[in-house]
Residue frames as a rotation matrix with the C-alpha (Angstrom) as fourth column:
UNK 1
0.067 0.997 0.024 94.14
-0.987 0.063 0.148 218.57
0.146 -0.033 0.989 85.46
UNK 2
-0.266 0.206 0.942 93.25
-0.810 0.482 -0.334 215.30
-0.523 -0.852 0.038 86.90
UNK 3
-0.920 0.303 -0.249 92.48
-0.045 0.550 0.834 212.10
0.390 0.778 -0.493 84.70
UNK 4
-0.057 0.953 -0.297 89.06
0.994 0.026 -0.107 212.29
-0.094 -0.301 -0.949 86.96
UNK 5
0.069 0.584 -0.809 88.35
-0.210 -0.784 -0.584 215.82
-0.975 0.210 0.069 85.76
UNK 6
-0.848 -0.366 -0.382 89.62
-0.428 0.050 0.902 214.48
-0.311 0.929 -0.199 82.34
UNK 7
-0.901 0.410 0.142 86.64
0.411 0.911 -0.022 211.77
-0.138 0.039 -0.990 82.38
UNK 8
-0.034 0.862 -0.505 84.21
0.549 -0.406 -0.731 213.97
-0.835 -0.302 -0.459 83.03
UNK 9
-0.433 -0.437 -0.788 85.46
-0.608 -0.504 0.613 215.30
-0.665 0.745 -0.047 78.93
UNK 10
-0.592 -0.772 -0.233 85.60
-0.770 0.456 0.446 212.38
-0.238 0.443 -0.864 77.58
UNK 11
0.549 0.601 0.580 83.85
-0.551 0.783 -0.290 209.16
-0.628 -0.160 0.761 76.13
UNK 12
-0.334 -0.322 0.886 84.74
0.162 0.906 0.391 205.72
-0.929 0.274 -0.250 74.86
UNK 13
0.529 0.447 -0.721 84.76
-0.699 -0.252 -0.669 205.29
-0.481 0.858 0.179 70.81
UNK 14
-0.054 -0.412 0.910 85.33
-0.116 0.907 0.404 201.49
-0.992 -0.084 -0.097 70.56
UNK 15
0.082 -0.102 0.991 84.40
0.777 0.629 0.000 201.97
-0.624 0.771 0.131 66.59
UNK 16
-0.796 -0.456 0.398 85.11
0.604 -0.622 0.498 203.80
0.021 0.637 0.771 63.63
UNK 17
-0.256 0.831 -0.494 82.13
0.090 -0.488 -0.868 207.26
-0.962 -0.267 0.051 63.40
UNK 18
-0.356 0.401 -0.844 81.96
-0.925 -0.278 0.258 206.93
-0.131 0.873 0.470 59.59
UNK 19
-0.373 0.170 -0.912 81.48
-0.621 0.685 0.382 202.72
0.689 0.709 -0.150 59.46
UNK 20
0.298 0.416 0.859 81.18
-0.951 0.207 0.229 201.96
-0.083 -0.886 0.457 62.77
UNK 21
0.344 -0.694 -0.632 83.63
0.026 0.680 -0.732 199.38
0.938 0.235 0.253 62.01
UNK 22
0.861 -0.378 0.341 85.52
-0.396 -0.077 0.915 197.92
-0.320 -0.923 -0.216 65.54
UNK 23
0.750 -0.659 0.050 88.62
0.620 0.728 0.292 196.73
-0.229 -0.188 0.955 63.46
UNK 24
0.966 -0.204 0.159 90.87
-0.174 -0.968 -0.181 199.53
0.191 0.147 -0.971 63.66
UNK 25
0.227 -0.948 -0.221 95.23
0.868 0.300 -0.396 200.12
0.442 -0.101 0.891 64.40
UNK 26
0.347 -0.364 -0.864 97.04
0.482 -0.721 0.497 202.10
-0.805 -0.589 -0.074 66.33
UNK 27
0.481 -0.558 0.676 98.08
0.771 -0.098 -0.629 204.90
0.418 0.824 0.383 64.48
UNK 28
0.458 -0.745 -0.486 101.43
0.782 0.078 0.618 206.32
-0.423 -0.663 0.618 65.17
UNK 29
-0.773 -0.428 0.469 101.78
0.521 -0.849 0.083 209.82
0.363 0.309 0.879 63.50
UNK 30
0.165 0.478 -0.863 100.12
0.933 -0.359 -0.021 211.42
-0.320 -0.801 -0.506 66.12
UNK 31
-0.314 -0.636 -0.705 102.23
0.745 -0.625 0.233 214.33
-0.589 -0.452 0.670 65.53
UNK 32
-0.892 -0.089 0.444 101.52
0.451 -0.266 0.852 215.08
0.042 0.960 0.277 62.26
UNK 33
-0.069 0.946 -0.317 97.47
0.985 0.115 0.128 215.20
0.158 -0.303 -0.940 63.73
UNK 34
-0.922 -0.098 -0.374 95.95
0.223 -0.926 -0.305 218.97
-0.316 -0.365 0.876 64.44
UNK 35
0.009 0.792 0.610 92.23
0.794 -0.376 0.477 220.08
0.608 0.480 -0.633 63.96
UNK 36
-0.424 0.146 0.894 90.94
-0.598 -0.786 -0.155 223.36
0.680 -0.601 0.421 65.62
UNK 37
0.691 0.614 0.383 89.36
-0.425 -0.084 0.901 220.98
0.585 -0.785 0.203 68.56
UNK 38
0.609 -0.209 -0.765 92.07
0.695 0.606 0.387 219.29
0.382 -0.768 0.514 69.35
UNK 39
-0.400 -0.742 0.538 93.94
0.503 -0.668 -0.548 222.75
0.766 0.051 0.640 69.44
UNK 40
0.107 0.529 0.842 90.95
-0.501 -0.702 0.505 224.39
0.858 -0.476 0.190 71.27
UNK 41
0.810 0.582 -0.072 90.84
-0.171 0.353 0.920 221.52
0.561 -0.733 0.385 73.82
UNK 42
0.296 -0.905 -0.306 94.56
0.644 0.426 -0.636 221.39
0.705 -0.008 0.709 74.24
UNK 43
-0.424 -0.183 0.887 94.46
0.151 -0.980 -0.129 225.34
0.893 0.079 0.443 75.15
UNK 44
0.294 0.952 -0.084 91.58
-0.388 0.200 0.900 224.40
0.873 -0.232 0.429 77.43
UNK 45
0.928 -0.133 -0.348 93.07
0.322 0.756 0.570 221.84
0.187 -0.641 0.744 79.27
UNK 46
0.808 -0.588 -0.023 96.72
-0.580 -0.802 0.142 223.76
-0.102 -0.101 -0.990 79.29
UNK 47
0.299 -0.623 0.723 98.52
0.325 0.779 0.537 221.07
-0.897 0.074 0.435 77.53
UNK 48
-0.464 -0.355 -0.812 100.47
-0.759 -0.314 0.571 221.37
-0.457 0.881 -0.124 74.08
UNK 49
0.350 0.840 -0.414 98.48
-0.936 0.326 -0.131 219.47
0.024 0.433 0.901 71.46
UNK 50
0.162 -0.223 -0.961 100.82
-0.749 0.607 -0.267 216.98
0.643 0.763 -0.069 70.97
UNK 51
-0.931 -0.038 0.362 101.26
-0.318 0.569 -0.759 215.82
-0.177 -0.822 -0.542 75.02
UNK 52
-0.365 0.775 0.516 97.22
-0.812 0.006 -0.583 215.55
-0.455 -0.632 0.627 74.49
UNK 53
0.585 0.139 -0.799 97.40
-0.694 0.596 -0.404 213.11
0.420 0.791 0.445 71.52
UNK 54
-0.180 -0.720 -0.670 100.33
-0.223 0.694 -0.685 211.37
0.958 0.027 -0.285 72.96
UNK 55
-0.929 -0.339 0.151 99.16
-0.195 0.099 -0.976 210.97
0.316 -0.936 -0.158 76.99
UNK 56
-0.591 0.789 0.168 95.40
-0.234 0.031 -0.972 211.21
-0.772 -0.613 0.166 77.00
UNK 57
0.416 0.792 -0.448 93.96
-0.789 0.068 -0.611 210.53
-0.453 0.607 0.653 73.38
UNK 58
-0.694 -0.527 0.490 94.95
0.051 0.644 0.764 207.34
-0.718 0.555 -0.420 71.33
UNK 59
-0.037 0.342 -0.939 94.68
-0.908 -0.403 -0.111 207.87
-0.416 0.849 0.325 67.69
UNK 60
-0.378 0.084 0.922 93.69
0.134 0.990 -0.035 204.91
-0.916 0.111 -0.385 65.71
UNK 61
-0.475 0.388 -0.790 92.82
-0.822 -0.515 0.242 204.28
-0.313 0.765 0.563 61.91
UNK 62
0.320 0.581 0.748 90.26
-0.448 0.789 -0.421 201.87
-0.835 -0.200 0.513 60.71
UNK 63
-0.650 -0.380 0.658 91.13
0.092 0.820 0.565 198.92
-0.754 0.428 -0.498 59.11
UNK 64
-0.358 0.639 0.681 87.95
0.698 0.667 -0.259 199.01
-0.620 0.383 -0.685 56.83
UNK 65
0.778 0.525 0.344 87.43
0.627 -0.617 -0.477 202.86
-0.038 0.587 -0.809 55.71
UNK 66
-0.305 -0.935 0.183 90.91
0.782 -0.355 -0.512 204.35
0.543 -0.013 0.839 56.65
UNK 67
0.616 0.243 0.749 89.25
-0.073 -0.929 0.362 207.05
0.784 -0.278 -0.555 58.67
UNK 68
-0.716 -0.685 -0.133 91.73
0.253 -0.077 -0.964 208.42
0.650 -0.724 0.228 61.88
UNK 69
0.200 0.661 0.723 90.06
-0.271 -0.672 0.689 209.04
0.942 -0.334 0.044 65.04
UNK 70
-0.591 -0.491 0.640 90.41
-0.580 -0.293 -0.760 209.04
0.561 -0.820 -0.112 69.02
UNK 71
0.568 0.776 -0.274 89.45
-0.071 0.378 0.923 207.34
0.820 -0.504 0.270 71.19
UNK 72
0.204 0.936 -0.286 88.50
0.817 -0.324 -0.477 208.12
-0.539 -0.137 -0.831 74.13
UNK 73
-0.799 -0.288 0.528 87.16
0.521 -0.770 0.368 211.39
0.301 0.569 0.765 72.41
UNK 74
-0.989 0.131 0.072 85.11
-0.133 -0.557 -0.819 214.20
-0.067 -0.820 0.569 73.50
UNK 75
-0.652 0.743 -0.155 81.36
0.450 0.214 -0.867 213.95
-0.611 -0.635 -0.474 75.14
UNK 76
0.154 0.724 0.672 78.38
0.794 -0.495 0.352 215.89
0.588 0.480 -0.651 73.46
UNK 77
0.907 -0.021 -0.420 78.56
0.212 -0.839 0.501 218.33
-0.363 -0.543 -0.757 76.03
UNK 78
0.147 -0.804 -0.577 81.98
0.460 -0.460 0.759 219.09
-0.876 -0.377 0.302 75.78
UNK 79
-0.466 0.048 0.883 81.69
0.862 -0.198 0.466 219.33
0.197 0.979 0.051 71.73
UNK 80
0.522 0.798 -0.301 79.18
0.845 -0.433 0.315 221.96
0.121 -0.418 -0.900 72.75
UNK 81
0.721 -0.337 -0.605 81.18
0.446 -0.443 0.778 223.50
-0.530 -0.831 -0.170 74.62
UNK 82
-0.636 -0.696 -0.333 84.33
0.024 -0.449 0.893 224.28
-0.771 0.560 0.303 72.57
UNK 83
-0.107 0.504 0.857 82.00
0.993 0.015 0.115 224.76
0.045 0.864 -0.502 69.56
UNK 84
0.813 0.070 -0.579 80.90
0.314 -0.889 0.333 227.68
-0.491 -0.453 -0.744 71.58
UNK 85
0.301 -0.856 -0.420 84.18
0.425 -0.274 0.863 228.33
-0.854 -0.438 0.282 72.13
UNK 86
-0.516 -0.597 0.614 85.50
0.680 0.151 0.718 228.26
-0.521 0.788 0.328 68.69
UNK 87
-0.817 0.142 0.559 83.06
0.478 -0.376 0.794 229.72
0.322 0.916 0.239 66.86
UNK 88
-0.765 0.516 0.384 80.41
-0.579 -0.813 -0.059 232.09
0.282 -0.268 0.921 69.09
UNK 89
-0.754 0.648 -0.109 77.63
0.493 0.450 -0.745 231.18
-0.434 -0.615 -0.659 70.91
């Protein structure tokens, strides 16, 4: 898949979604990472979870609540979408 079909997934998340904090780090146990979306969207996209964490998402934790999260990360629609997916329409 295409990083322009990838966009069309995706949005910017320049701050933390629990504080909405913008002073955040790179965080570098990626591996260790795993929810059911990023599994569902991995599956999706026919990547292994960890190429999608380590090539197309960057994980980051904030500096101010400790929360982990992605950025970019996925659209409303696409949340939708594997919600469906995941758990029935």
């Amino acid at each position: 898949m295409s990083a322009v079909d990838l966009a069309s997934y995706l949005q910017s998340n320049p701050v933390c979604p629990v504080c909405q904090s913008g002073d955040r780090s790179d965080f570098f146990e990626q591996e260790v990472m795993s929810n059911d979306y990023l599994n569902t969207l991995a599956s999706y996209l026919q990547v292994d979870t960890n190429s999608l964490l380590t090539s197309i998402l960057r994980a980051y934790q904030c500096r101010n609540c400790t929360t982990i999260y992605c950025d970019p990360w996925l659209n409303s629609k696409t949340s939708a979408m594997l919600y469906g997916l995941m758990y029935g329409q």
